[in-house]
CHARMM internal coordinates of N, CA and C (Angstrom, degrees):
IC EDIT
DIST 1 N 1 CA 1.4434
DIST 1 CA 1 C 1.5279
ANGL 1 N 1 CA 1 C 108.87
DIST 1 C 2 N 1.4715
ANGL 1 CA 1 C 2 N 117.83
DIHE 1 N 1 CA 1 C 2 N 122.84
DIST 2 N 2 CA 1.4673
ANGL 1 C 2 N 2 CA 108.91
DIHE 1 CA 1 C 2 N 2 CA 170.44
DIST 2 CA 2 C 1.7155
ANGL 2 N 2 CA 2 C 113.45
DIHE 1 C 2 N 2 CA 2 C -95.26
DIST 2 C 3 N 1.6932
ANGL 2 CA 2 C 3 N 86.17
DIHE 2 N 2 CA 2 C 3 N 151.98
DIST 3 N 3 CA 1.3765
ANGL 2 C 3 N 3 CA 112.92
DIHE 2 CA 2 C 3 N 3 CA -175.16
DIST 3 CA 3 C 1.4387
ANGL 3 N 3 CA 3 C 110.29
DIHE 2 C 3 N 3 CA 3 C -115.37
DIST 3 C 4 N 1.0775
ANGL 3 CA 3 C 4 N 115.22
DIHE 3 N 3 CA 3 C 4 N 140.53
DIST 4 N 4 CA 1.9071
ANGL 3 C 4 N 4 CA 124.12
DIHE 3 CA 3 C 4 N 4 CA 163.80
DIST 4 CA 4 C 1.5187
ANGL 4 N 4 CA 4 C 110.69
DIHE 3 C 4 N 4 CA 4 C -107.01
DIST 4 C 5 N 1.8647
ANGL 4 CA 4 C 5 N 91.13
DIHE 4 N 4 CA 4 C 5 N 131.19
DIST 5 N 5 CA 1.6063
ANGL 4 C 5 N 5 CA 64.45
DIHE 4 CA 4 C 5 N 5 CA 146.93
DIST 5 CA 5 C 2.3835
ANGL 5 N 5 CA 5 C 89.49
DIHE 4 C 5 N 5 CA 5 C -139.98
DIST 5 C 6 N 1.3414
ANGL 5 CA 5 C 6 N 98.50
DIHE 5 N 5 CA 5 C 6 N 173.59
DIST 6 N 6 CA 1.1406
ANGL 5 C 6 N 6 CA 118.97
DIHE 5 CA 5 C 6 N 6 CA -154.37
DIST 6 CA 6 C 1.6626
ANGL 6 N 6 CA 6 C 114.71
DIHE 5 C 6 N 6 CA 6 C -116.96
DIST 6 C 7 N 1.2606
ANGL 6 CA 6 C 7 N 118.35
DIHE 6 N 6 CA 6 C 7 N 113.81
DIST 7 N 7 CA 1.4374
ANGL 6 C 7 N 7 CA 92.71
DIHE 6 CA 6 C 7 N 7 CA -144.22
DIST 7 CA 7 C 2.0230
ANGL 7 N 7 CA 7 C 83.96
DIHE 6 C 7 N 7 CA 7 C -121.21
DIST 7 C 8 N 0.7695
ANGL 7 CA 7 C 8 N 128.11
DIHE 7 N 7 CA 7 C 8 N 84.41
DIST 8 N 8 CA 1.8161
ANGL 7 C 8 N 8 CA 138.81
DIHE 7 CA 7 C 8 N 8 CA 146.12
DIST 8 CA 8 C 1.1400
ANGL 8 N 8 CA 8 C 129.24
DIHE 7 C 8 N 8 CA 8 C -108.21
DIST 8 C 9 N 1.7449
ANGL 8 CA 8 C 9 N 102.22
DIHE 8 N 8 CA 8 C 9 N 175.10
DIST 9 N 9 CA 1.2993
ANGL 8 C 9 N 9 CA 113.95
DIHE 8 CA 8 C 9 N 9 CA -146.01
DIST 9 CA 9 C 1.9471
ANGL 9 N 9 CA 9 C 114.23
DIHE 8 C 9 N 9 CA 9 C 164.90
DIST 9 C 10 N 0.9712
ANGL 9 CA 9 C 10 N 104.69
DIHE 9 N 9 CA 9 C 10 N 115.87
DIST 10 N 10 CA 1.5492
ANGL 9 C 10 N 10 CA 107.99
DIHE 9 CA 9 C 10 N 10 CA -170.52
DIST 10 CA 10 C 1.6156
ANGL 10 N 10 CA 10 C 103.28
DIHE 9 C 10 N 10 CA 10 C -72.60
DIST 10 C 11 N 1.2438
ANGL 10 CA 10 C 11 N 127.19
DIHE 10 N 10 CA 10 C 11 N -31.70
DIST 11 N 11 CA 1.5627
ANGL 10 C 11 N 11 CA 118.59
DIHE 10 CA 10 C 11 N 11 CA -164.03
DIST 11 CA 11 C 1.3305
ANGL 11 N 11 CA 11 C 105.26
DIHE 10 C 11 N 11 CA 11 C -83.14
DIST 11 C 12 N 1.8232
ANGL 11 CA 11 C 12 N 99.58
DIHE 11 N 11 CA 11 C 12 N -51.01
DIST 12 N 12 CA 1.6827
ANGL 11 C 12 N 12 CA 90.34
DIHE 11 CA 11 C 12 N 12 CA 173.56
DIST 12 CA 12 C 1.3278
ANGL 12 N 12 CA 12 C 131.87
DIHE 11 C 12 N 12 CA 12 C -54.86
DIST 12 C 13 N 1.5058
ANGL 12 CA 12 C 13 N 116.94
DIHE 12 N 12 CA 12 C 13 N 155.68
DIST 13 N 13 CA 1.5135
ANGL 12 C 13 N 13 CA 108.92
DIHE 12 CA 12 C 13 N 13 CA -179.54
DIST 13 CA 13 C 1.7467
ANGL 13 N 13 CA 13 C 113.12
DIHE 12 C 13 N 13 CA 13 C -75.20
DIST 13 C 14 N 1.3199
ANGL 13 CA 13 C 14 N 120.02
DIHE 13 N 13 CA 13 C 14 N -172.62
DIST 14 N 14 CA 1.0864
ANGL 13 C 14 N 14 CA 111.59
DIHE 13 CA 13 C 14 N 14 CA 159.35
DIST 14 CA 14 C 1.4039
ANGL 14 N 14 CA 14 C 123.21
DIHE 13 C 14 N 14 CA 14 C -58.46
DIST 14 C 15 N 1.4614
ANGL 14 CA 14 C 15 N 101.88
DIHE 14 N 14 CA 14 C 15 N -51.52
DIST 15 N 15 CA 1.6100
ANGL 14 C 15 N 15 CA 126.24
DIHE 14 CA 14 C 15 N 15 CA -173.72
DIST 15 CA 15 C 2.0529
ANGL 15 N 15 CA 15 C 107.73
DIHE 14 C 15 N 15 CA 15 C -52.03
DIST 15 C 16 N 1.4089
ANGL 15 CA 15 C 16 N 92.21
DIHE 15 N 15 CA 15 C 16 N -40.13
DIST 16 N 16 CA 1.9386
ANGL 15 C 16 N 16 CA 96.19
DIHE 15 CA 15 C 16 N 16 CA 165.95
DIST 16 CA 16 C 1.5694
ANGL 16 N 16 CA 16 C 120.02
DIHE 15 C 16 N 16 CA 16 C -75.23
DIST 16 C 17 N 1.3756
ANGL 16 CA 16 C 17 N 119.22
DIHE 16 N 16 CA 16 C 17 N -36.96
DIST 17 N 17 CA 1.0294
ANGL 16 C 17 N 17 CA 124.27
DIHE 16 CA 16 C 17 N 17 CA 166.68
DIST 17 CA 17 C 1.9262
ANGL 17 N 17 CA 17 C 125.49
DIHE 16 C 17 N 17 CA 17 C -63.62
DIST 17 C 18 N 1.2189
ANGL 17 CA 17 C 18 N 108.16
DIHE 17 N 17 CA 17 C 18 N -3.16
DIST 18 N 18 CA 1.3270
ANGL 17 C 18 N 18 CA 111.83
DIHE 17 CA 17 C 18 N 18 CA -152.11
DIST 18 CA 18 C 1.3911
ANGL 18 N 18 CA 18 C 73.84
DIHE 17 C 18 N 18 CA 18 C -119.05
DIST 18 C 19 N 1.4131
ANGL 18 CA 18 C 19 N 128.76
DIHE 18 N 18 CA 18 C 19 N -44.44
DIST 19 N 19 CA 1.7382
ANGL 18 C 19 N 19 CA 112.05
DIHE 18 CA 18 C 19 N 19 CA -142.62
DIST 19 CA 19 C 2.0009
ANGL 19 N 19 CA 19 C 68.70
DIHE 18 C 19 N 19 CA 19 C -92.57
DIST 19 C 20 N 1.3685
ANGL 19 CA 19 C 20 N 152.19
DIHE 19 N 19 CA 19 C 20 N -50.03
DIST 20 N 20 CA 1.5134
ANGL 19 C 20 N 20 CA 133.35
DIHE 19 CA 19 C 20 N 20 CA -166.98
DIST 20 CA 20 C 1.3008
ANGL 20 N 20 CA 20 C 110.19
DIHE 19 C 20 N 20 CA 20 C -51.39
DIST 20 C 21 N 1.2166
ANGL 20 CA 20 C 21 N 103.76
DIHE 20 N 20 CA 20 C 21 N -37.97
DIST 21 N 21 CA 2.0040
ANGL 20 C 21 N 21 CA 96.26
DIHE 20 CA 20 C 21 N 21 CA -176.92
DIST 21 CA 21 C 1.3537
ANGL 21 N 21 CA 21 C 108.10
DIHE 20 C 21 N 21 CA 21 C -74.20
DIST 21 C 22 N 1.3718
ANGL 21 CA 21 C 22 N 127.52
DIHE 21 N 21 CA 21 C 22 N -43.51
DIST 22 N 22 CA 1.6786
ANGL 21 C 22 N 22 CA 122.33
DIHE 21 CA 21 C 22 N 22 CA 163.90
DIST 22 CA 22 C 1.3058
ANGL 22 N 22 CA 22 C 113.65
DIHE 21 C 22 N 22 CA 22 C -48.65
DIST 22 C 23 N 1.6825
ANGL 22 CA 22 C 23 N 119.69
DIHE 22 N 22 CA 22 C 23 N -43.58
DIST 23 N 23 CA 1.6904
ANGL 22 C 23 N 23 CA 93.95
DIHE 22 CA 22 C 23 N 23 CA -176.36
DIST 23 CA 23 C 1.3154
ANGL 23 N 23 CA 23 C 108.51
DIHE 22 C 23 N 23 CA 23 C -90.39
DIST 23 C 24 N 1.5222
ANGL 23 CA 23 C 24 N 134.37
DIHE 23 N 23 CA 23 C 24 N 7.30
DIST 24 N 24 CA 1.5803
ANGL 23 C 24 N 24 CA 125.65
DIHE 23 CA 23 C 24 N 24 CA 178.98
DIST 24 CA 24 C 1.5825
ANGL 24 N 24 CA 24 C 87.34
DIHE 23 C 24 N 24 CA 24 C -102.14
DIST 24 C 25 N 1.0677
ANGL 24 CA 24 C 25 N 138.22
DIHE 24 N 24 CA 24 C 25 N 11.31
DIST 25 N 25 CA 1.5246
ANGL 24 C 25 N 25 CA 128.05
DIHE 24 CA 24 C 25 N 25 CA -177.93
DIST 25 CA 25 C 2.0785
ANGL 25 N 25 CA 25 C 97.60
DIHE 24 C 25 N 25 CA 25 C -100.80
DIST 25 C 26 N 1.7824
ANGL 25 CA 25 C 26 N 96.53
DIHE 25 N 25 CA 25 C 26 N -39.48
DIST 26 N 26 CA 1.4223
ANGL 25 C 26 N 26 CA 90.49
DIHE 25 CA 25 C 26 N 26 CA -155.81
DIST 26 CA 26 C 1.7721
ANGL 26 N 26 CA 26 C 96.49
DIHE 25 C 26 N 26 CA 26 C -89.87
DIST 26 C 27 N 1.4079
ANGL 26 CA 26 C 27 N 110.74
DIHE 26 N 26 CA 26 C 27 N 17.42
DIST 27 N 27 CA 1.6216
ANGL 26 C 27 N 27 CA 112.58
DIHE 26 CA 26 C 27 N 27 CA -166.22
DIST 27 CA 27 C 2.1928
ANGL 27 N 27 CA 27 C 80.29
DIHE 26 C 27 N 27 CA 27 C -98.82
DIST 27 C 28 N 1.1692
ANGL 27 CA 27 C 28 N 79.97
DIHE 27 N 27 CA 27 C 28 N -52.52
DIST 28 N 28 CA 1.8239
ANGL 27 C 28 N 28 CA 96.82
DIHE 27 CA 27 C 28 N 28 CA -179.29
DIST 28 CA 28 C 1.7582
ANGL 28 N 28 CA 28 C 116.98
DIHE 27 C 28 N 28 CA 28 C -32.70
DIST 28 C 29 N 1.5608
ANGL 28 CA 28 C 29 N 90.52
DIHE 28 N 28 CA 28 C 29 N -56.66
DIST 29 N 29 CA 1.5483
ANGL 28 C 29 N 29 CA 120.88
DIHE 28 CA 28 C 29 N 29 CA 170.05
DIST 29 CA 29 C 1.3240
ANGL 29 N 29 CA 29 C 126.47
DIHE 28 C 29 N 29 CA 29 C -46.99
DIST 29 C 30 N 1.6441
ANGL 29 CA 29 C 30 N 99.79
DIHE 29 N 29 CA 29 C 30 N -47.63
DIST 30 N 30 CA 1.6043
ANGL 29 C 30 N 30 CA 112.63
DIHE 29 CA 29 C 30 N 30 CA -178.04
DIST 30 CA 30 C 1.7406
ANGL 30 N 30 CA 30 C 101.38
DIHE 29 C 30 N 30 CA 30 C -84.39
DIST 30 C 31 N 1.4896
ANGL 30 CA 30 C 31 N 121.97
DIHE 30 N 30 CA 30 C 31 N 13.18
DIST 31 N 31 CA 1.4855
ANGL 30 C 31 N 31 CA 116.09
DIHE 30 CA 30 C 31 N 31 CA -178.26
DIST 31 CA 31 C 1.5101
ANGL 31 N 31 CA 31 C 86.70
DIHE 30 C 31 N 31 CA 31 C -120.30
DIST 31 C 32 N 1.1121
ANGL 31 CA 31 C 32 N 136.45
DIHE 31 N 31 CA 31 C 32 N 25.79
DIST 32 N 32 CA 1.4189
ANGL 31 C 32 N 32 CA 134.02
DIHE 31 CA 31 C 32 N 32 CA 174.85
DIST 32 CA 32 C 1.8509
ANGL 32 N 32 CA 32 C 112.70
DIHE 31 C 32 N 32 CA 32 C 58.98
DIST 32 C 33 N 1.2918
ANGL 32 CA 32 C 33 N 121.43
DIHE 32 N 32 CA 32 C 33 N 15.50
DIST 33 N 33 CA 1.2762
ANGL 32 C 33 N 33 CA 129.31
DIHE 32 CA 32 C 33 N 33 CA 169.23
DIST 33 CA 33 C 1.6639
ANGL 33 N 33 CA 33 C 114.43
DIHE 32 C 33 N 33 CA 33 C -90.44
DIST 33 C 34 N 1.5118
ANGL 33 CA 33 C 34 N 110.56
DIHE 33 N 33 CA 33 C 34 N 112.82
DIST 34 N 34 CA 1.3704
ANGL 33 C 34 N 34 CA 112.44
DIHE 33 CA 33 C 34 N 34 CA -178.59
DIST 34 CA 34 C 1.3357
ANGL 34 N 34 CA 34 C 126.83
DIHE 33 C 34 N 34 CA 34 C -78.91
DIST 34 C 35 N 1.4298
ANGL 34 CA 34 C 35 N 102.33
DIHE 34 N 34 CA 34 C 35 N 123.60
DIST 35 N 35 CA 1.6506
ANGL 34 C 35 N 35 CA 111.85
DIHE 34 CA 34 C 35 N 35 CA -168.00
DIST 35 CA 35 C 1.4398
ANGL 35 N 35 CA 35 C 132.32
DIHE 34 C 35 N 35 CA 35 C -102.46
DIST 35 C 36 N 0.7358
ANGL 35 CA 35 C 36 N 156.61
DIHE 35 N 35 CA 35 C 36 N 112.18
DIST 36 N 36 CA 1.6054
ANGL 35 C 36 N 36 CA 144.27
DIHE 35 CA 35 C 36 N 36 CA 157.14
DIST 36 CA 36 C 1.1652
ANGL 36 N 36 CA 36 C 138.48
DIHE 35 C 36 N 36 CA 36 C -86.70
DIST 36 C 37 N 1.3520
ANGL 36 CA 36 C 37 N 135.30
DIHE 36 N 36 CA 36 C 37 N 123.23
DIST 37 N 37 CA 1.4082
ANGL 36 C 37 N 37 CA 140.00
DIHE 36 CA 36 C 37 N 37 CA -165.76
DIST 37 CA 37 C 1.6451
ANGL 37 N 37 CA 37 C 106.67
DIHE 36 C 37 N 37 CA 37 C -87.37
DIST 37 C 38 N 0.8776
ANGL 37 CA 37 C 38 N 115.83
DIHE 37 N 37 CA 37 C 38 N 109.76
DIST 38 N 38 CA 1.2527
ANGL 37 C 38 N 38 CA 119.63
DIHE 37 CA 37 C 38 N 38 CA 163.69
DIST 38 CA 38 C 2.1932
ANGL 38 N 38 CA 38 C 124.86
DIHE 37 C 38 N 38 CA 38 C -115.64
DIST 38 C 39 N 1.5481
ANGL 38 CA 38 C 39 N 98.03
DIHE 38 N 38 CA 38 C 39 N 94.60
DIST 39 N 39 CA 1.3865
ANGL 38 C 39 N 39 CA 89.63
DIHE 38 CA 38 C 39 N 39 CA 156.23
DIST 39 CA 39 C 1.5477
ANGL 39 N 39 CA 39 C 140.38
DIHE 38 C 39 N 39 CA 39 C -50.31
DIST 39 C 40 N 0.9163
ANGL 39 CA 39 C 40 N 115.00
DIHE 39 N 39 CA 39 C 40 N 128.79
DIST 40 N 40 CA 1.6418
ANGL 39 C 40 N 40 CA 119.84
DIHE 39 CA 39 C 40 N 40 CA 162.10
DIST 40 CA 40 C 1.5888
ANGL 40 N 40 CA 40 C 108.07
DIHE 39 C 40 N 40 CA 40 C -120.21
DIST 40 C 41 N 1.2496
ANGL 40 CA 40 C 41 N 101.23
DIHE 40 N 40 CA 40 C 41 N 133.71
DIST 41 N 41 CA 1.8342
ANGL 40 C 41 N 41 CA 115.25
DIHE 40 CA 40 C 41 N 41 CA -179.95
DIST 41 CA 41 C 1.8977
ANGL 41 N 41 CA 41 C 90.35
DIHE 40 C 41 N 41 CA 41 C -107.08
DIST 41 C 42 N 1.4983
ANGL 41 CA 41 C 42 N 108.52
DIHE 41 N 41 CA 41 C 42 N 109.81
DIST 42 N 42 CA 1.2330
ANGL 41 C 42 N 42 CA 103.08
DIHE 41 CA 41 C 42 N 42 CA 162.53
DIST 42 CA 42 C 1.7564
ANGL 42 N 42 CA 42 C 145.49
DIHE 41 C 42 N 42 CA 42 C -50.69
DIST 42 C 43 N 1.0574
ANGL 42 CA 42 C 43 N 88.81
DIHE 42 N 42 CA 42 C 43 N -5.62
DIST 43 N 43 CA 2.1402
ANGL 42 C 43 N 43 CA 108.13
DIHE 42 CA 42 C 43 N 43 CA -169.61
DIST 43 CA 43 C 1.5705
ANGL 43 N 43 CA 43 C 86.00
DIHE 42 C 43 N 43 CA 43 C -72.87
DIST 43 C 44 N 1.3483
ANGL 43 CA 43 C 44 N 106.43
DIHE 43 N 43 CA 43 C 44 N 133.97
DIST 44 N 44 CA 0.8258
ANGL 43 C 44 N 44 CA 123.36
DIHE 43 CA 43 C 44 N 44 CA 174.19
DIST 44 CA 44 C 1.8895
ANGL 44 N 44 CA 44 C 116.10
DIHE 43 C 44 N 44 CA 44 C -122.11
DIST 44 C 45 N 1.0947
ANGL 44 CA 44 C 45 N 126.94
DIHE 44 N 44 CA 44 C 45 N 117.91
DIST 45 N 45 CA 1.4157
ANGL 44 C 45 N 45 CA 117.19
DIHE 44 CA 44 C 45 N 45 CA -153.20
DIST 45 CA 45 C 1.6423
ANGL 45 N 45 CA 45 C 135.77
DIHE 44 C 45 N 45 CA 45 C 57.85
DIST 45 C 46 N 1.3528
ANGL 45 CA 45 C 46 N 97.36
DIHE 45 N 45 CA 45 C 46 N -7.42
DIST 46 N 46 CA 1.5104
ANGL 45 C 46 N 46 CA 106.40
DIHE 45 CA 45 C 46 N 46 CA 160.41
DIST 46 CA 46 C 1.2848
ANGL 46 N 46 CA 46 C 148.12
DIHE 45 C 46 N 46 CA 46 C -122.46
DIST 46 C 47 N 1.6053
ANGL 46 CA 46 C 47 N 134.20
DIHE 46 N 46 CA 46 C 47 N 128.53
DIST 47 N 47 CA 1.4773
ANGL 46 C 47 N 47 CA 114.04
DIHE 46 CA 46 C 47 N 47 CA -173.92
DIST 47 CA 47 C 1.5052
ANGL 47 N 47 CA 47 C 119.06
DIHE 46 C 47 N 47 CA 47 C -66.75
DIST 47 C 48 N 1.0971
ANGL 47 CA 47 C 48 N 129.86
DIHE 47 N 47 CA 47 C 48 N 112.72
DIST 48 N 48 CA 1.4423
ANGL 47 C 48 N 48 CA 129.68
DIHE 47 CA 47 C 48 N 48 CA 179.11
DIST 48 CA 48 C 1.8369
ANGL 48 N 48 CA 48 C 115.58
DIHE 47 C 48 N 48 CA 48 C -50.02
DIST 48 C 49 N 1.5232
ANGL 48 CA 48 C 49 N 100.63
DIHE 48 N 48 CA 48 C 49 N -30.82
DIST 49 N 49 CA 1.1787
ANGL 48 C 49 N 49 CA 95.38
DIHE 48 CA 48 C 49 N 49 CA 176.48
DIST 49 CA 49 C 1.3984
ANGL 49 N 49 CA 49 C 136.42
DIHE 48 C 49 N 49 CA 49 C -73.59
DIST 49 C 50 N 1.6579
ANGL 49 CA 49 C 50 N 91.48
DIHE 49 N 49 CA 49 C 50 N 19.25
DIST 50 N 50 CA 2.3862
ANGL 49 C 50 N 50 CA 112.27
DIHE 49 CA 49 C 50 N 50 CA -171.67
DIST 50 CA 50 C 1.1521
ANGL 50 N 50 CA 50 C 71.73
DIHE 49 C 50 N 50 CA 50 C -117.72
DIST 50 C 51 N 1.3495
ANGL 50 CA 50 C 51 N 139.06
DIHE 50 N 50 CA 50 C 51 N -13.41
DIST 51 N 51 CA 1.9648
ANGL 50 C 51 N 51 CA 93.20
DIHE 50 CA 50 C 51 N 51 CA -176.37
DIST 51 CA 51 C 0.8224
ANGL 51 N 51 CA 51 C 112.62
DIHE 50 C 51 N 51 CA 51 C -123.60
DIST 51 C 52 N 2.0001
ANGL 51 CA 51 C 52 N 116.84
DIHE 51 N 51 CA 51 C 52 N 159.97
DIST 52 N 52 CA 1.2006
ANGL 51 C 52 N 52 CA 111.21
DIHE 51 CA 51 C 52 N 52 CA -171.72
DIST 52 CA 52 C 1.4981
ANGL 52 N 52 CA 52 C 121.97
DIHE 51 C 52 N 52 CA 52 C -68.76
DIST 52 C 53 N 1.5961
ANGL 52 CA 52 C 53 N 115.88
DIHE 52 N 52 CA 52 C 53 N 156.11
DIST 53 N 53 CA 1.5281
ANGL 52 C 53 N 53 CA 123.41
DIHE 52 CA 52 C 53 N 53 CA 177.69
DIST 53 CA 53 C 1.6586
ANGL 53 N 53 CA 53 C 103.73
DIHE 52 C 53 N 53 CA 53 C -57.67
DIST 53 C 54 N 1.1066
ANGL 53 CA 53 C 54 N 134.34
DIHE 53 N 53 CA 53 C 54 N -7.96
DIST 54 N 54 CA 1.7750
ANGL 53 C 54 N 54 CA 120.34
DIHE 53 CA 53 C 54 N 54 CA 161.76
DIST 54 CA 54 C 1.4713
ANGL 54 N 54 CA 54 C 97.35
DIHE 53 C 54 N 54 CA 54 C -60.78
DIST 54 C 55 N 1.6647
ANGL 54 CA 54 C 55 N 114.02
DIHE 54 N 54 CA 54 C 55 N -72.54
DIST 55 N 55 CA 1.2448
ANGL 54 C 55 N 55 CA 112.89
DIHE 54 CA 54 C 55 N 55 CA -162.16
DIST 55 CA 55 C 1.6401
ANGL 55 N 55 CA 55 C 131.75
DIHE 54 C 55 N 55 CA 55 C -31.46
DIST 55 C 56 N 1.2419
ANGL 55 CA 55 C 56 N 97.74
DIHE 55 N 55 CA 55 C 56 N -42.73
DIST 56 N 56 CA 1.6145
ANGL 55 C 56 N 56 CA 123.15
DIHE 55 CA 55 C 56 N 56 CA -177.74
DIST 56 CA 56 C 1.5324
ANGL 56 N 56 CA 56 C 114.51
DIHE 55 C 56 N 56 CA 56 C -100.53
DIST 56 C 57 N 1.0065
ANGL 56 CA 56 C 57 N 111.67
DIHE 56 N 56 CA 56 C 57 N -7.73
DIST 57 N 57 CA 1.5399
ANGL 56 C 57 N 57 CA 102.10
DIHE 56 CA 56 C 57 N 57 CA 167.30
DIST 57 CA 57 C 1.5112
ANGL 57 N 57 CA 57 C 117.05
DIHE 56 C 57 N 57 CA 57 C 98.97
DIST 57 C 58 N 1.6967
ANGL 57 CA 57 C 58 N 107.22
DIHE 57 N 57 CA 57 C 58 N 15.04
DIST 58 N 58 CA 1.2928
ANGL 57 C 58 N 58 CA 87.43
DIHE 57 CA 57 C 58 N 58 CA 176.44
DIST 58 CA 58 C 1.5977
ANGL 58 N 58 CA 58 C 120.27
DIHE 57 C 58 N 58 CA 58 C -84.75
DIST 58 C 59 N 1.1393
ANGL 58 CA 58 C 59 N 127.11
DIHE 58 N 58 CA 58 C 59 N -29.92
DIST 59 N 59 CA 1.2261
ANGL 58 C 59 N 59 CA 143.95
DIHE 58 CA 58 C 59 N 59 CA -156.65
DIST 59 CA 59 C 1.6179
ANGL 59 N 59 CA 59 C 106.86
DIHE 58 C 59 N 59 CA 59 C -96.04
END
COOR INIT
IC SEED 1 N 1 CA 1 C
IC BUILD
């Protein structure tokens, strides 16, 4: 049976969000449960990299 789990959050950065799902993937891993990381970039029709960091939340 597959399971998700979904790991967001507006405060964290990407870079925090990215390194929690790697270590709850490789904790997962070391219990013999097979995992896959899959990013999703929410922008939808837009390159994030034209807009400013207000818009998107970096700042």
């Amino acid at each position: 049976m597959t399971k998700y789990v979904f790991v967001t959050g507006g405060v964290v950065s990407s870079l925090g969000k990215g390194i929690a799902a790697a270590s709850l993937a490789a904790i997962l891993e070391s219990r013999g449960i097979r995992v896959t990381n899959i990013k999703l970039d929410p922008y939808i029709n837009v390159d994030p990299g034209t807009m400013s960091p207000f818009q998107h939340g970096e700042v």
